[in-house]
VOLO-346992 format. One record per residue: x, y, z of N, C-alpha, C in turn; residue number from 1. Coordinates in nm, 3 decimals. Layout:
BEGIN
{n_east = X n_north = Y n_up = Z ca_east = X ca_north = Y ca_up = Z c_east = X c_north = Y c_up = Z nr = NUM}
...
// end
This chain:
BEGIN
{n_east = 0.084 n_north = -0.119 n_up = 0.000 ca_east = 0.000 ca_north = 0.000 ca_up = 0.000 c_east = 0.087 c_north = 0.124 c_up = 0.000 nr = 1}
{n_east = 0.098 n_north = 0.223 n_up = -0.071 ca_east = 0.124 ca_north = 0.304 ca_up = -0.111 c_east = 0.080 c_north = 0.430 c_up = -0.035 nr = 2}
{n_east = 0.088 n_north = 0.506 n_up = -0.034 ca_east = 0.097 ca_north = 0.665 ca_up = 0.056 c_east = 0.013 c_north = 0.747 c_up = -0.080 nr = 3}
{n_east = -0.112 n_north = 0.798 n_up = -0.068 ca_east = -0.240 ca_north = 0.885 ca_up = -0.132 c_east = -0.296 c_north = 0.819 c_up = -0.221 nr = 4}
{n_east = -0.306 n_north = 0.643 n_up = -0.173 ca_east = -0.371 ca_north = 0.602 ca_up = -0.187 c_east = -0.537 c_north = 0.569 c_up = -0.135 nr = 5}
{n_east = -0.645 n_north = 0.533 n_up = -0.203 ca_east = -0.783 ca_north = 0.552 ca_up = -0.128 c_east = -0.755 c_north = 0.358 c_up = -0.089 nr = 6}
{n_east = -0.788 n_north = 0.356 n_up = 0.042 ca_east = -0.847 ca_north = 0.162 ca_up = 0.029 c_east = -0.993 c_north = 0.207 c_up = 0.123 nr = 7}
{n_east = -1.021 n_north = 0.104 n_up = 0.099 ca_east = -1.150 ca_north = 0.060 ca_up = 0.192 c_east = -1.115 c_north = -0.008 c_up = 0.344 nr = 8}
{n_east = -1.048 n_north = -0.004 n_up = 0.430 ca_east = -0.987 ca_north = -0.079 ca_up = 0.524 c_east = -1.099 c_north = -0.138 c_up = 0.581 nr = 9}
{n_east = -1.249 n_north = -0.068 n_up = 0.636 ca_east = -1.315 ca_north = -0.172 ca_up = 0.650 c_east = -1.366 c_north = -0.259 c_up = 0.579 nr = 10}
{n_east = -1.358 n_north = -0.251 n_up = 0.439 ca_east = -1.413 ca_north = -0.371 ca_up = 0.379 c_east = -1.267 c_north = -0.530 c_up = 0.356 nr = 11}
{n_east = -1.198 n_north = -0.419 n_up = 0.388 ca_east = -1.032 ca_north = -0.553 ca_up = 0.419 c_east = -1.030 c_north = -0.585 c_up = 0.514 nr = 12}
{n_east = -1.087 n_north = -0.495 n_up = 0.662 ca_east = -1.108 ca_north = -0.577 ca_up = 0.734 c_east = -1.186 c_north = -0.693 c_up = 0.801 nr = 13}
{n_east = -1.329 n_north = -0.642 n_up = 0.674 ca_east = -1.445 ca_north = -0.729 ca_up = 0.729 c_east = -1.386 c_north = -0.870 c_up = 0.671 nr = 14}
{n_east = -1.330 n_north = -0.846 n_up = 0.548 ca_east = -1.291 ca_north = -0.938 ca_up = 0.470 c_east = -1.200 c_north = -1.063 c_up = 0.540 nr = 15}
{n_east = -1.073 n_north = -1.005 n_up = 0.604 ca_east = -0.982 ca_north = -1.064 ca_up = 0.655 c_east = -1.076 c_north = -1.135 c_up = 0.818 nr = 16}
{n_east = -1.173 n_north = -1.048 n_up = 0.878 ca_east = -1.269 ca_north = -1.139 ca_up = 0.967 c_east = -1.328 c_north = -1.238 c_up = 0.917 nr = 17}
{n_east = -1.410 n_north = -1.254 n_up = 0.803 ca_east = -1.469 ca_north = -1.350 ca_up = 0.750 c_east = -1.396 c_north = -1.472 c_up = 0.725 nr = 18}
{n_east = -1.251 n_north = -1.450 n_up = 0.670 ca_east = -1.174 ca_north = -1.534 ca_up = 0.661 c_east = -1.139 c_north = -1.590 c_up = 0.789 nr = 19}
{n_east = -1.085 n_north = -1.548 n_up = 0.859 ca_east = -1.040 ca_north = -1.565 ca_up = 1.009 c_east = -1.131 c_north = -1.643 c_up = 1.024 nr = 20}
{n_east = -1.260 n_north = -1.635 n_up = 1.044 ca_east = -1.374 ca_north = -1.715 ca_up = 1.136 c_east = -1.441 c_north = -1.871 c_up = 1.048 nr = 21}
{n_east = -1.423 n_north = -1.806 n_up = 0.911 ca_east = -1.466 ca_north = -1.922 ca_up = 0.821 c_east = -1.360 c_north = -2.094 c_up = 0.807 nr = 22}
{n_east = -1.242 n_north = -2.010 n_up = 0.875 ca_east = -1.109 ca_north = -2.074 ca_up = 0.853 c_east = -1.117 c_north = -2.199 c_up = 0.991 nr = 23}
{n_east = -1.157 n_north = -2.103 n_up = 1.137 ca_east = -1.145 ca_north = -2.180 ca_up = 1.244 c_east = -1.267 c_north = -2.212 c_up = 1.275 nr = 24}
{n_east = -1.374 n_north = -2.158 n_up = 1.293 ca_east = -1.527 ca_north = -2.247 ca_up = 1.342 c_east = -1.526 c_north = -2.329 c_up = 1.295 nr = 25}
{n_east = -1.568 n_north = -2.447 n_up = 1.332 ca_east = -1.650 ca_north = -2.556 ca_up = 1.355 c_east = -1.798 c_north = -2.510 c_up = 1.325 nr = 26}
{n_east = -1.838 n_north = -2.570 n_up = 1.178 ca_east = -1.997 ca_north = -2.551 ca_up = 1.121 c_east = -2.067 c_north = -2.631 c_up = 1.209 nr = 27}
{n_east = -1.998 n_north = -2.735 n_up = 1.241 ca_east = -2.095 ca_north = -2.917 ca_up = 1.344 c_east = -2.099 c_north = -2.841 c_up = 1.490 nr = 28}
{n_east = -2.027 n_north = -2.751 n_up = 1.527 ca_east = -2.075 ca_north = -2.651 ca_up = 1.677 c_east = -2.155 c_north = -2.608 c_up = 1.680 nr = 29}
{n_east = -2.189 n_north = -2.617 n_up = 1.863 ca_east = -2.274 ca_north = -2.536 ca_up = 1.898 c_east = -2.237 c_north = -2.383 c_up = 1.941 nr = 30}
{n_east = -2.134 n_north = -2.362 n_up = 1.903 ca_east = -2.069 ca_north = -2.233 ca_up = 1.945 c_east = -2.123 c_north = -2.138 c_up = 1.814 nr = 31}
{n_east = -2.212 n_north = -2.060 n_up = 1.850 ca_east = -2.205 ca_north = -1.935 ca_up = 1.699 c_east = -2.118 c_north = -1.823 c_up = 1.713 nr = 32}
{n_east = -2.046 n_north = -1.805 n_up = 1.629 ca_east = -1.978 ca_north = -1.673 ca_up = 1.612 c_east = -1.986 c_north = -1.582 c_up = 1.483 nr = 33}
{n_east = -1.982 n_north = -1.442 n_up = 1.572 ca_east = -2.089 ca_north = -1.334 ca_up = 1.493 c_east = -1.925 c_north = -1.291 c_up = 1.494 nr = 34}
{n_east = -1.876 n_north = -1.171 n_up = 1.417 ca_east = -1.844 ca_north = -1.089 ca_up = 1.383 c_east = -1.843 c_north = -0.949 c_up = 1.332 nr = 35}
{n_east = -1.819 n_north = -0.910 n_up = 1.401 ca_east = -1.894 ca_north = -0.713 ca_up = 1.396 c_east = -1.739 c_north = -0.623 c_up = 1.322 nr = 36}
{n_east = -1.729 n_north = -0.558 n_up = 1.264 ca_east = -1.598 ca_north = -0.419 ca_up = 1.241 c_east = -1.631 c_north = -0.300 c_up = 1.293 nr = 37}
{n_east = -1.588 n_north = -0.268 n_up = 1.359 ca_east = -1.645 ca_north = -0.166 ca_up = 1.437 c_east = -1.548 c_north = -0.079 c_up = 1.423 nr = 38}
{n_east = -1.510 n_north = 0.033 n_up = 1.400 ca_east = -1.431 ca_north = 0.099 ca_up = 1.460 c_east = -1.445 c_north = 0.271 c_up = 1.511 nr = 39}
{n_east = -1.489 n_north = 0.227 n_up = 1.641 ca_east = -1.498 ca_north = 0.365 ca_up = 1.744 c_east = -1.445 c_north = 0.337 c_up = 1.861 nr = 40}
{n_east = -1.510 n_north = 0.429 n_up = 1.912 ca_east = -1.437 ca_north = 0.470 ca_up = 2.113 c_east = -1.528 c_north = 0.377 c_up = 2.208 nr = 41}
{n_east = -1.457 n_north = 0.353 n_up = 2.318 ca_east = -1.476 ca_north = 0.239 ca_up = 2.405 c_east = -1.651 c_north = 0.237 c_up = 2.429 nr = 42}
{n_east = -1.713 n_north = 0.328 n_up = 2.464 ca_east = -1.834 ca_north = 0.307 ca_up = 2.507 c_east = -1.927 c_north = 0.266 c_up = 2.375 nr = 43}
{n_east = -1.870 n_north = 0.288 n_up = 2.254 ca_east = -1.963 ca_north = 0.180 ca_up = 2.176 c_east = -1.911 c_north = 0.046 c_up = 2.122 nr = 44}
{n_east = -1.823 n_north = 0.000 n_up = 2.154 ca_east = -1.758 ca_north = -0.127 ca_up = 2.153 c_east = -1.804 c_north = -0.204 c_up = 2.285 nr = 45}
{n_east = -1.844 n_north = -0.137 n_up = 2.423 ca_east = -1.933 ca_north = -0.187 ca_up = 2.507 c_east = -2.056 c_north = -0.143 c_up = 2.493 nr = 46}
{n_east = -2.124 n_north = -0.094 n_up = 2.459 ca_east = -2.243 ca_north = -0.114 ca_up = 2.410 c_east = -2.298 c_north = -0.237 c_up = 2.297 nr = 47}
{n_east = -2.180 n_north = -0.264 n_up = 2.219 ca_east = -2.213 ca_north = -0.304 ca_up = 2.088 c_east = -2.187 c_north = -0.454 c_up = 2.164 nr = 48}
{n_east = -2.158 n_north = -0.472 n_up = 2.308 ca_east = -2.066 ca_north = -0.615 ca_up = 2.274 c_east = -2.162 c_north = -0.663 c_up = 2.438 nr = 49}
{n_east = -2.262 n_north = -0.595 n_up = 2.414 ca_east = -2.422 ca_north = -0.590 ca_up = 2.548 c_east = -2.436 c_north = -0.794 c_up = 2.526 nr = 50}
{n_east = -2.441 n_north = -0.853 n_up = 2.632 ca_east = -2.512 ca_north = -0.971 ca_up = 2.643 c_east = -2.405 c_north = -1.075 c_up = 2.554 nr = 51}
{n_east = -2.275 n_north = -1.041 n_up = 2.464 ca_east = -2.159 ca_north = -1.126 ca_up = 2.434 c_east = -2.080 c_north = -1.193 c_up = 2.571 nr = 52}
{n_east = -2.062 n_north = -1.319 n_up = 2.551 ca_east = -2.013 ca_north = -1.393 ca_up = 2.609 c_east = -1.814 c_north = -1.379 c_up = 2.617 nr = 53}
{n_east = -1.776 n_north = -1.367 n_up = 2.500 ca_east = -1.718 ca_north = -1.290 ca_up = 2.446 c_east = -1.632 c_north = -1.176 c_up = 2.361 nr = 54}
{n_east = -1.558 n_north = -1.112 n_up = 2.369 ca_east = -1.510 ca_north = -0.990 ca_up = 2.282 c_east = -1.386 c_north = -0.977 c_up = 2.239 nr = 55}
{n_east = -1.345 n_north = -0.990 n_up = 2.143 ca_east = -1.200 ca_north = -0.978 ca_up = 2.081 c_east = -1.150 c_north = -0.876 c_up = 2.021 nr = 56}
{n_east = -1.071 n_north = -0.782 n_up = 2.088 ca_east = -1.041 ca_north = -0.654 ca_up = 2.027 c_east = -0.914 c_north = -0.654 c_up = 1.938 nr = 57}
{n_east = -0.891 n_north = -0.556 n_up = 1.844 ca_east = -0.769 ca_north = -0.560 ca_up = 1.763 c_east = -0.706 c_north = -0.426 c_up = 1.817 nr = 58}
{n_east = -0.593 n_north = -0.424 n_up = 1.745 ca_east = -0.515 ca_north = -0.308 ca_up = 1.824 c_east = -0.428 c_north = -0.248 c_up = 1.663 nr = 59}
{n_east = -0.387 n_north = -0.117 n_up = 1.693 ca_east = -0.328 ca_north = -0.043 ca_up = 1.584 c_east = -0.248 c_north = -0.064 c_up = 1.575 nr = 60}
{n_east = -0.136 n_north = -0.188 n_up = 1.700 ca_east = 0.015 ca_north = -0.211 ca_up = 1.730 c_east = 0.112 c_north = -0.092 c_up = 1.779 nr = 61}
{n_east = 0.037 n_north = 0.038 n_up = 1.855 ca_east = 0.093 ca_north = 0.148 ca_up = 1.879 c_east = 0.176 c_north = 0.171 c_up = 2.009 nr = 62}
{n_east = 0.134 n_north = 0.019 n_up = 2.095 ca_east = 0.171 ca_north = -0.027 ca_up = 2.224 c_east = 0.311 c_north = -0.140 c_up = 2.180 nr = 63}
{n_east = 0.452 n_north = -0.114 n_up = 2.248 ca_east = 0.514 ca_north = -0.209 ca_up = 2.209 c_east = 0.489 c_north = -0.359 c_up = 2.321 nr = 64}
{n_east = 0.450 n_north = -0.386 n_up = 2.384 ca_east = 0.361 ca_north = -0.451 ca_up = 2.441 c_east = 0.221 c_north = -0.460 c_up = 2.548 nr = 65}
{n_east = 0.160 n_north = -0.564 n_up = 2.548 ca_east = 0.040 ca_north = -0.529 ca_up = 2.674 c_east = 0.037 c_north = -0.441 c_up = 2.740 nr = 66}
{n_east = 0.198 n_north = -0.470 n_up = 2.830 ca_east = 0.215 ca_north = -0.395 ca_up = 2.959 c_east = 0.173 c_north = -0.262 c_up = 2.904 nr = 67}
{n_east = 0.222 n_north = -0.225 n_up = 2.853 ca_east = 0.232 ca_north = -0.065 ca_up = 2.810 c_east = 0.025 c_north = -0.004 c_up = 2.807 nr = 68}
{n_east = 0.021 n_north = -0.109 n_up = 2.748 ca_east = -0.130 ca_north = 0.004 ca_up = 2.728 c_east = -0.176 c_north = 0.049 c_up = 2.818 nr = 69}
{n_east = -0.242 n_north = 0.181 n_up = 2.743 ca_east = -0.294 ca_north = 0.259 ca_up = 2.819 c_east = -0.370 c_north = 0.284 c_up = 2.914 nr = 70}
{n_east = -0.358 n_north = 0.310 n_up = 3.017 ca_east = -0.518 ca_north = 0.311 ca_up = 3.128 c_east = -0.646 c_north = 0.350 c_up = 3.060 nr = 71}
{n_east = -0.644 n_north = 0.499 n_up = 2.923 ca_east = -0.742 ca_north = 0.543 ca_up = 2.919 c_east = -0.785 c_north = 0.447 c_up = 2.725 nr = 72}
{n_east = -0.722 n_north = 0.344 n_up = 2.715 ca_east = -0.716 ca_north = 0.220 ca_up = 2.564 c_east = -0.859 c_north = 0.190 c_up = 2.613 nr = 73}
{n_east = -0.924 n_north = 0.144 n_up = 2.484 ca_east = -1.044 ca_north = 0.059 ca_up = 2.452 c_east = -1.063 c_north = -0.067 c_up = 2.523 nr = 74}
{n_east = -0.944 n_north = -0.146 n_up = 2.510 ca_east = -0.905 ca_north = -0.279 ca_up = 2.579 c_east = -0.897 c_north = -0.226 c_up = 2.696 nr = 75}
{n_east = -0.883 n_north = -0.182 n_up = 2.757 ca_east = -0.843 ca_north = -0.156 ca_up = 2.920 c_east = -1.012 c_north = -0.135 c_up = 2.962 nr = 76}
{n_east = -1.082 n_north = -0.028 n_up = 2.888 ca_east = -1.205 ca_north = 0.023 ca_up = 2.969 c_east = -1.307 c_north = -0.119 c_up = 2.892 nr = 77}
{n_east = -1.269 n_north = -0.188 n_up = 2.838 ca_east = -1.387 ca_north = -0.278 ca_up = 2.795 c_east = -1.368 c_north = -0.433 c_up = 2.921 nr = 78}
{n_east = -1.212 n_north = -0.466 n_up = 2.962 ca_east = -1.171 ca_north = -0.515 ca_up = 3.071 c_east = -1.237 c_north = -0.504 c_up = 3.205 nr = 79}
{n_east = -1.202 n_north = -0.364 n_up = 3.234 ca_east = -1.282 ca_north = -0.271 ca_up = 3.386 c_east = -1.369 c_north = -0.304 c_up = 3.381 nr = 80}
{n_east = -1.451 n_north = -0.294 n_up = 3.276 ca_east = -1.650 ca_north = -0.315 ca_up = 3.303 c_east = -1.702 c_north = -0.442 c_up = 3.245 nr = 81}
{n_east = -1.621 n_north = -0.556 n_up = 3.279 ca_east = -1.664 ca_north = -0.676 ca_up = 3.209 c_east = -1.680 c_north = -0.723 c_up = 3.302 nr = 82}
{n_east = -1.808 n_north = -0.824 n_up = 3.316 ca_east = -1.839 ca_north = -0.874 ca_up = 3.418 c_east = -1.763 c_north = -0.979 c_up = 3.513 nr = 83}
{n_east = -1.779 n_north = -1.001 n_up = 3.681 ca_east = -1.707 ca_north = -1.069 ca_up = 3.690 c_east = -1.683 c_north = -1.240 c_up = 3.693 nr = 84}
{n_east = -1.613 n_north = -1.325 n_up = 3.717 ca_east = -1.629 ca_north = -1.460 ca_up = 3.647 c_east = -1.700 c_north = -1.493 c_up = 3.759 nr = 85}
{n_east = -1.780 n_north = -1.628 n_up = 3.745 ca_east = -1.917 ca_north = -1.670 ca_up = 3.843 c_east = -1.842 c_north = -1.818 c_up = 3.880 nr = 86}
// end
């Protein structure tokens, strides 16, 4: 990819999800998995992810590891307010 170039990144990314999920589910499961592209700020990634069992976030790679992220990251505030294990 080239520099003033136009892409569609969410449609590469929905793309590269579809693949991802088509690749590892199990069709004979009882496990369904949905896949959403979302890309906004934490309170609609918890909103959007209401009554999910669970949530898999991607990252921009702007953290050179875990440790590092941020207190005020998406992953961090979607963590804080996730329910706790029973």
């Amino acid at each position: 990819m080239g520099t003033g170039e136009n892409y569609d990144f969410k449609a590469i990314t929905e793309k590269v999800l579809a693949d991802a999920i088509s690749s590892t589910a199990d069709p004979a499961s009882d496990v369904r998995v949905r896949g959403h592209v979302i890309e906004a700020m934490r309170q609609v990634l918890l909103d959007a992810s209401g009554g999910a069992d669970l949530l898999v976030l991607g990252s921009r790679g702007t953290a050179d590891s875990p440790k590092r992220c941020s207190a005020r990251s998406a992953s961090t505030a979607c963590i804080t307010r996730a329910a706790p294990f029973s």
